[in-house]
N, C-alpha and C positions, 0 to 999 in steps of 0.2 A: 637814737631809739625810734623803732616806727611807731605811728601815732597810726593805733587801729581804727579809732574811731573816725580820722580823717579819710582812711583808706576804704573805711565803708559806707559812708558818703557817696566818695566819689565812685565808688562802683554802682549803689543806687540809682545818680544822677545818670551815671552811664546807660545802667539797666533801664532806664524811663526812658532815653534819646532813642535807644535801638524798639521802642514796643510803640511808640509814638510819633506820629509824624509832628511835623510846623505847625498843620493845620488843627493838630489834636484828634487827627483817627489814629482810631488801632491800626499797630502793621505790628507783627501780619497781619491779614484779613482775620475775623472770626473763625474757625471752625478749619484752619491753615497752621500746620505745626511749622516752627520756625527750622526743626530739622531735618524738612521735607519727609517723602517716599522713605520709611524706614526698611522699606521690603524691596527697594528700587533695584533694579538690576545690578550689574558692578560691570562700568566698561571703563574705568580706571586705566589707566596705563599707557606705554609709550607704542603708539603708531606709525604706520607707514602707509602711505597713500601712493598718490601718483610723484612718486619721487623720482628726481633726478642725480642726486648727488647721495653723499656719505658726507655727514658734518664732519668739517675738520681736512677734507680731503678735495674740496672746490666742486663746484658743478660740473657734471658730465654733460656734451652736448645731449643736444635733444634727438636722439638715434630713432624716438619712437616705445622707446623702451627703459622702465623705469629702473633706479640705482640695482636694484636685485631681481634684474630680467623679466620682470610682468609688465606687459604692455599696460599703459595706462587708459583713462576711462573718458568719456568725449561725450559732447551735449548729444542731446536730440532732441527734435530729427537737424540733420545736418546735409546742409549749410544752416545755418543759422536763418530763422524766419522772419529777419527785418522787416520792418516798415523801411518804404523808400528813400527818408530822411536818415534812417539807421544804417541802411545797406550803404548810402553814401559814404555814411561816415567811417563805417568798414573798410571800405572799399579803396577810400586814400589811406587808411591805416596798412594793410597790405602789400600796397604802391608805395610807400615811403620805405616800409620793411627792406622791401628787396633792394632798394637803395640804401640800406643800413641806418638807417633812423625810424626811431621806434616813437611811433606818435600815441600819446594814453597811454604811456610807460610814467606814472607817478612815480613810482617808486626809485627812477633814476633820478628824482628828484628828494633824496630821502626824505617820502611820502611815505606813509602806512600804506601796505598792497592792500589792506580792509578787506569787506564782503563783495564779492562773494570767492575772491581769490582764495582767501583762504579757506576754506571751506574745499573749494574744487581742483586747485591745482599745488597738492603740498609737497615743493617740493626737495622738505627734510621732514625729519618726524615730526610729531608733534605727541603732544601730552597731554592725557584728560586727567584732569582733579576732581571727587566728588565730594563736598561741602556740605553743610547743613543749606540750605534754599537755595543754592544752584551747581551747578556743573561750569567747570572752567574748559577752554582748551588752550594751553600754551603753544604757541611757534615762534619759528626760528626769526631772528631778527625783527618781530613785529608784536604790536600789540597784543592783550590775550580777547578772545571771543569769551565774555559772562553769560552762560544762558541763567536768567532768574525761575526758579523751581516754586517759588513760596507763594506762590499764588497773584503774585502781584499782573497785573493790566501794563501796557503801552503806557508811558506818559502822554495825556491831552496836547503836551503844549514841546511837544518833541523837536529838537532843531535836529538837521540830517549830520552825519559821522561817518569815520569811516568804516567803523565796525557798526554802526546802527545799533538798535535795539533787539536783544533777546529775550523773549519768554519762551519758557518748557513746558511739558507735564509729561507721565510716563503713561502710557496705553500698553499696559501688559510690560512686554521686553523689548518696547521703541520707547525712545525720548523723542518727541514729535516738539518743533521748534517753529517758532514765528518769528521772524528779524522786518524788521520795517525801520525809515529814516535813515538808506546809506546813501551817502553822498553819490551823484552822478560823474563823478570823476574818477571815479576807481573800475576795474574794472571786471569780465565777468573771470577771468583764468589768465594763466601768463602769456596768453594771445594777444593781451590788451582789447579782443572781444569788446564794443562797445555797452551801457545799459542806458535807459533815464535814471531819472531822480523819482519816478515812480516805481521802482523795482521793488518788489514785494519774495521777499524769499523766503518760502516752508521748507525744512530738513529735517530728515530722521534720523536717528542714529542709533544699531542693532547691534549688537554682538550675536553673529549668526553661527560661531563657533567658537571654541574656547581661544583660538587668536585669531579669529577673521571676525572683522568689524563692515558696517554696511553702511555708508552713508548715504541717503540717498537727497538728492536737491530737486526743488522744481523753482523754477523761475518765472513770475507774474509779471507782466510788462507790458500795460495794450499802447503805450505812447511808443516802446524801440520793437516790440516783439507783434506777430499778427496771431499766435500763439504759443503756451507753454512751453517751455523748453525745460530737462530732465536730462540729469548722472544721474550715476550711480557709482560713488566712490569706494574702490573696495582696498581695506587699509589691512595688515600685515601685522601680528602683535611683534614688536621686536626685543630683544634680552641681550643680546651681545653687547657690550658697553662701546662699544663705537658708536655704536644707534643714539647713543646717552649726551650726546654735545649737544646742548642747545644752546651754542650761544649768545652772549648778550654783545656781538657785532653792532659797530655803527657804520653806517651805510655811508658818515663822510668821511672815513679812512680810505682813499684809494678807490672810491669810485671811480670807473673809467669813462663812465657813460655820461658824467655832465660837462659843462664848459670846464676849460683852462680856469684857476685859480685866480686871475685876474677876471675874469665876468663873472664868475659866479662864487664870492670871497665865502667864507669856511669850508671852503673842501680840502682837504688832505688827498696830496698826489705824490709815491713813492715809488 
Protein backbone atom coordinates (compact mmCIF):
# COMPACT_ATOMS: atom_id res chain seq x y z
CA UNK A 1 0.00 0.00 0.00
CA UNK A 2 1.36 3.56 -0.74
CA UNK A 3 2.06 5.47 2.39
CA UNK A 4 0.62 9.12 1.30
CA UNK A 5 1.70 10.71 4.06
CA UNK A 6 5.25 9.66 3.27
CA UNK A 7 4.87 10.70 -0.40
CA UNK A 8 4.09 14.12 0.81
CA UNK A 9 6.87 14.61 2.71
CA UNK A 10 9.02 13.88 0.33
CA UNK A 11 7.52 16.16 -2.31
CA UNK A 12 7.66 18.98 0.32
CA UNK A 13 11.30 18.30 1.09
CA UNK A 14 11.56 18.22 -2.62
CA UNK A 15 9.38 21.53 -3.17
CA UNK A 16 11.85 23.42 -0.52
CA UNK A 17 15.25 22.04 -2.40
CA UNK A 18 13.99 23.43 -5.82
CA UNK A 19 12.77 27.34 -4.01
CA UNK A 20 15.92 27.37 -1.91
CA UNK A 21 19.31 27.52 -2.44
CA UNK A 22 22.49 25.86 0.18
CA UNK A 23 22.93 29.34 1.16
CA UNK A 24 19.14 29.85 1.98
CA UNK A 25 18.18 32.45 -0.79
CA UNK A 26 15.17 32.37 -2.71
CA UNK A 27 15.61 30.76 -6.30
CA UNK A 28 14.16 31.97 -8.12
CA UNK A 29 15.02 35.35 -7.69
CA UNK A 30 11.97 37.42 -6.31
CA UNK A 31 9.48 38.83 -8.67
CA UNK A 32 11.07 35.64 -11.54
CA UNK A 33 8.31 33.07 -12.20
CA UNK A 34 9.78 29.66 -12.18
CA UNK A 35 7.96 29.12 -15.73
CA UNK A 36 9.63 31.82 -17.35
CA UNK A 37 8.14 34.13 -20.42
CA UNK A 38 4.67 32.78 -20.52
CA UNK A 39 4.06 34.84 -23.71
CA UNK A 40 7.77 33.85 -25.01
CA UNK A 41 7.94 33.31 -28.55
CA UNK A 42 7.83 29.39 -29.68
CA UNK A 43 10.99 28.42 -31.63
CA UNK A 44 10.63 24.83 -30.59
CA UNK A 45 11.64 22.40 -33.03
CA UNK A 46 13.96 20.42 -35.29
CA UNK A 47 16.66 22.54 -37.15
CA UNK A 48 18.98 22.91 -39.83
CA UNK A 49 21.78 24.99 -39.93
CA UNK A 50 24.95 24.79 -41.71
CA UNK A 51 24.67 21.16 -42.30
CA UNK A 52 26.66 18.92 -44.03
CA UNK A 53 25.23 15.45 -43.82
CA UNK A 54 21.67 13.68 -43.33
CA UNK A 55 21.81 11.59 -40.00
CA UNK A 56 21.98 8.14 -40.63
CA UNK A 57 23.58 8.67 -43.94
CA UNK A 58 27.40 9.76 -42.99
CA UNK A 59 28.90 13.20 -43.70
CA UNK A 60 28.99 14.71 -47.13
CA UNK A 61 32.23 16.27 -47.99
CA UNK A 62 32.65 19.87 -47.44
CA UNK A 63 31.69 21.00 -51.33
CA UNK A 64 30.80 24.47 -49.79
CA UNK A 65 27.38 23.63 -49.58
CA UNK A 66 25.15 22.44 -47.15
CA UNK A 67 23.12 18.63 -46.88
CA UNK A 68 20.01 20.44 -48.77
CA UNK A 69 21.91 22.83 -51.13
CA UNK A 70 22.14 26.31 -49.17
CA UNK A 71 25.50 27.48 -48.87
CA UNK A 72 26.49 27.73 -45.43
CA UNK A 73 27.32 31.02 -43.31
CA UNK A 74 31.11 32.21 -42.50
CA UNK A 75 32.59 34.68 -39.74
CA UNK A 76 33.12 38.21 -40.29
CA UNK A 77 35.15 40.14 -41.48
CA UNK A 78 37.12 37.40 -42.99
CA UNK A 79 40.16 36.31 -42.61
CA UNK A 80 39.82 36.04 -39.25
CA UNK A 81 41.36 39.38 -37.11
CA UNK A 82 43.93 37.67 -34.96
CA UNK A 83 46.27 39.00 -32.70
CA UNK A 84 49.77 37.91 -33.96
CA UNK A 85 50.05 35.13 -31.36
CA UNK A 86 46.54 33.93 -32.65
CA UNK A 87 47.39 34.24 -36.41
CA UNK A 88 50.42 31.97 -35.43
CA UNK A 89 48.48 29.54 -34.18
CA UNK A 90 46.09 29.52 -37.25
CA UNK A 91 48.44 29.61 -39.35
CA UNK A 92 50.22 26.00 -38.33
CA UNK A 93 46.81 24.81 -37.95
CA UNK A 94 46.23 25.21 -41.88
CA UNK A 95 49.94 24.01 -42.55
CA UNK A 96 49.28 20.67 -40.80
CA UNK A 97 45.72 20.55 -42.43
CA UNK A 98 47.03 20.21 -45.89
CA UNK A 99 49.23 17.73 -44.67
CA UNK A 100 46.33 15.87 -43.21
CA UNK A 101 46.57 16.36 -39.54
CA UNK A 102 44.16 18.23 -37.98
CA UNK A 103 45.75 20.25 -35.07
CA UNK A 104 42.56 21.62 -32.30
CA UNK A 105 40.50 18.89 -33.69
CA UNK A 106 39.35 17.87 -29.87
CA UNK A 107 36.74 16.12 -30.84
CA UNK A 108 39.06 13.31 -32.64
CA UNK A 109 39.87 12.90 -29.36
CA UNK A 110 36.10 12.05 -28.25
CA UNK A 111 36.20 15.52 -26.75
CA UNK A 112 32.87 17.60 -26.63
CA UNK A 113 33.10 20.01 -29.93
CA UNK A 114 31.51 22.70 -26.92
CA UNK A 115 31.15 26.52 -27.74
CA UNK A 116 31.09 27.97 -29.94
CA UNK A 117 30.99 24.99 -32.53
CA UNK A 118 27.93 24.31 -31.79
CA UNK A 119 26.23 26.95 -32.03
CA UNK A 120 28.24 28.04 -35.57
CA UNK A 121 28.89 25.10 -37.38
CA UNK A 122 25.86 22.45 -37.19
CA UNK A 123 26.53 19.97 -38.87
CA UNK A 124 23.25 17.79 -38.34
CA UNK A 125 20.11 19.12 -36.95
CA UNK A 126 19.53 19.97 -33.85
CA UNK A 127 16.64 20.48 -31.52
CA UNK A 128 15.18 23.29 -29.35
CA UNK A 129 13.12 22.39 -26.15
CA UNK A 130 11.30 25.04 -24.37
CA UNK A 131 10.92 24.37 -20.48
CA UNK A 132 9.73 26.29 -17.63
CA UNK A 133 13.38 28.69 -16.89
CA UNK A 134 15.23 27.73 -19.85
CA UNK A 135 15.55 26.75 -23.30
CA UNK A 136 17.67 23.57 -24.30
CA UNK A 137 19.29 22.78 -27.57
CA UNK A 138 20.09 19.13 -28.38
CA UNK A 139 22.90 17.97 -31.06
CA UNK A 140 24.15 15.33 -32.66
CA UNK A 141 26.63 13.31 -30.82
CA UNK A 142 27.42 16.07 -28.17
CA UNK A 143 26.36 17.49 -25.08
CA UNK A 144 23.12 19.73 -24.90
CA UNK A 145 23.63 23.86 -24.64
CA UNK A 146 21.02 24.84 -21.24
CA UNK A 147 20.28 28.49 -21.78
CA UNK A 148 18.83 29.44 -18.00
CA UNK A 149 15.57 31.90 -18.66
CA UNK A 150 14.64 32.25 -14.64
CA UNK A 151 16.39 35.06 -14.06
CA UNK A 152 19.35 33.66 -12.62
CA UNK A 153 23.36 35.60 -12.93
CA UNK A 154 26.78 33.84 -14.07
CA UNK A 155 28.07 31.82 -11.31
CA UNK A 156 31.00 34.17 -9.07
CA UNK A 157 33.07 31.24 -8.81
CA UNK A 158 32.68 29.63 -12.46
CA UNK A 159 35.43 27.01 -13.59
CA UNK A 160 35.57 27.07 -17.77
CA UNK A 161 33.71 24.03 -19.74
CA UNK A 162 33.19 23.05 -22.75
CA UNK A 163 29.78 24.34 -23.20
CA UNK A 164 30.36 27.18 -20.66
CA UNK A 165 27.72 29.00 -19.04
CA UNK A 166 24.30 30.13 -20.45
CA UNK A 167 21.88 32.86 -19.34
CA UNK A 168 18.81 34.20 -21.61
CA UNK A 169 16.02 36.65 -21.57
CA UNK A 170 13.64 37.34 -24.41
CA UNK A 171 13.63 41.06 -26.02
CA UNK A 172 10.43 40.93 -27.86
CA UNK A 173 10.88 37.78 -30.45
CA UNK A 174 14.86 37.38 -29.84
CA UNK A 175 16.20 35.16 -27.13
CA UNK A 176 19.41 37.19 -26.59
CA UNK A 177 22.07 34.81 -24.73
CA UNK A 178 25.31 35.34 -22.85
CA UNK A 179 27.78 32.25 -22.57
CA UNK A 180 31.08 32.94 -20.67
CA UNK A 181 33.66 30.09 -19.02
CA UNK A 182 34.44 27.92 -22.30
CA UNK A 183 37.38 26.33 -22.17
CA UNK A 184 40.09 27.43 -24.69
CA UNK A 185 40.56 24.23 -26.19
CA UNK A 186 37.57 23.93 -28.14
CA UNK A 187 37.13 25.58 -31.05
CA UNK A 188 35.32 28.44 -32.94
CA UNK A 189 33.57 26.09 -36.06
CA UNK A 190 34.69 22.74 -37.70
CA UNK A 191 37.78 24.77 -39.07
CA UNK A 192 39.38 24.25 -35.66
CA UNK A 193 39.43 28.16 -35.96
CA UNK A 194 41.60 29.00 -32.91
CA UNK A 195 39.88 31.31 -29.39
CA UNK A 196 41.44 32.21 -25.72
CA UNK A 197 40.08 31.31 -22.70
CA UNK A 198 38.74 34.77 -22.57
CA UNK A 199 36.07 34.39 -25.32
CA UNK A 200 33.00 35.86 -24.42
CA UNK A 201 30.06 34.86 -26.69
CA UNK A 202 26.50 36.96 -27.05
CA UNK A 203 23.84 35.04 -29.46
CA UNK A 204 20.43 35.50 -30.56
CA UNK A 205 18.04 33.46 -31.57
CA UNK A 206 14.72 34.57 -33.95
CA UNK A 207 12.37 32.81 -35.70
CA UNK A 208 12.11 35.29 -38.55
CA UNK A 209 9.56 33.02 -40.28
CA UNK A 210 7.26 30.26 -39.70
CA UNK A 211 10.51 27.83 -40.49
CA UNK A 212 13.38 30.04 -40.85
CA UNK A 213 15.28 30.49 -37.78
CA UNK A 214 18.22 33.45 -37.24
CA UNK A 215 20.94 32.73 -35.15
CA UNK A 216 22.95 35.35 -34.90
CA UNK A 217 26.80 35.09 -32.85
CA UNK A 218 29.30 37.83 -32.01
CA UNK A 219 32.41 36.80 -30.58
CA UNK A 220 34.43 38.95 -27.81
CA UNK A 221 38.09 38.04 -27.60
CA UNK A 222 40.67 41.13 -27.19
CA UNK A 223 43.65 38.41 -26.02
CA UNK A 224 42.93 35.87 -29.88
CA UNK A 225 40.77 38.71 -31.72
CA UNK A 226 41.84 42.58 -32.45
CA UNK A 227 38.07 42.78 -33.20
CA UNK A 228 34.51 41.29 -33.06
CA UNK A 229 33.90 38.79 -35.06
CA UNK A 230 29.88 37.87 -36.30
CA UNK A 231 27.48 34.96 -38.25
CA UNK A 232 24.81 34.73 -38.88
CA UNK A 233 23.34 31.18 -38.76
CA UNK A 234 20.48 30.70 -40.82
CA UNK A 235 18.72 27.28 -39.91
CA UNK A 236 15.84 25.44 -41.96
CA UNK A 237 12.61 24.05 -39.86
CA UNK A 238 12.80 20.40 -40.98
CA UNK A 239 9.54 17.67 -40.78
CA UNK A 240 10.66 14.73 -42.97
CA UNK A 241 11.72 12.08 -40.32
CA UNK A 242 14.97 11.52 -41.82
CA UNK A 243 15.86 15.01 -40.27
CA UNK A 244 14.69 13.13 -36.92
CA UNK A 245 18.06 10.90 -35.98
CA UNK A 246 19.74 12.35 -33.60
CA UNK A 247 21.80 9.94 -32.47
CA UNK A 248 23.28 8.91 -29.31
CA UNK A 249 26.84 7.80 -31.42
CA UNK A 250 30.00 7.26 -29.53
CA UNK A 251 32.76 8.87 -31.05
CA UNK A 252 35.00 5.70 -29.80
CA UNK A 253 33.33 3.15 -32.14
CA UNK A 254 35.45 3.40 -35.27
CA UNK A 255 36.95 6.62 -35.06
CA UNK A 256 39.54 6.83 -37.75
CA UNK A 257 41.10 9.84 -36.71
CA UNK A 258 42.89 8.84 -33.51
CA UNK A 259 46.01 6.47 -32.89
CA UNK A 260 45.93 2.68 -33.51
CA UNK A 261 44.32 0.86 -30.55
CA UNK A 262 47.57 0.02 -29.03
CA UNK A 263 48.50 4.06 -28.21
CA UNK A 264 45.61 5.11 -27.54
CA UNK A 265 43.61 1.94 -25.58
CA UNK A 266 39.48 2.28 -25.61
CA UNK A 267 38.99 2.96 -29.19
CA UNK A 268 37.01 0.68 -31.22
CA UNK A 269 38.40 0.04 -34.87
CA UNK A 270 36.15 -1.99 -37.39
Amino acid sequence: MIDMKRLALLAAVALGSTTASAAGQQWPPAGVSYQGDPVAPDIAGLWMGTALGIPGQGVASNSGKSADGRSPSYWSPWPLPYTPAYQKIYDDRVAAAKKGVQLGDISSKCLPFGMPTMIASMNYPHEIVQTPGQVTFYEFGTFPITVWTDGRPHPADLKPSYNGHSIGHWEGDTLVVDTVAIMPTTSLDSHRDPHSGKLHVKWTVRRVAPDVLHTSITLYDDEAFTEPVTMTNIAQRKTDPKWALLDDQSCFENNQDVAPPDKASGFIKF
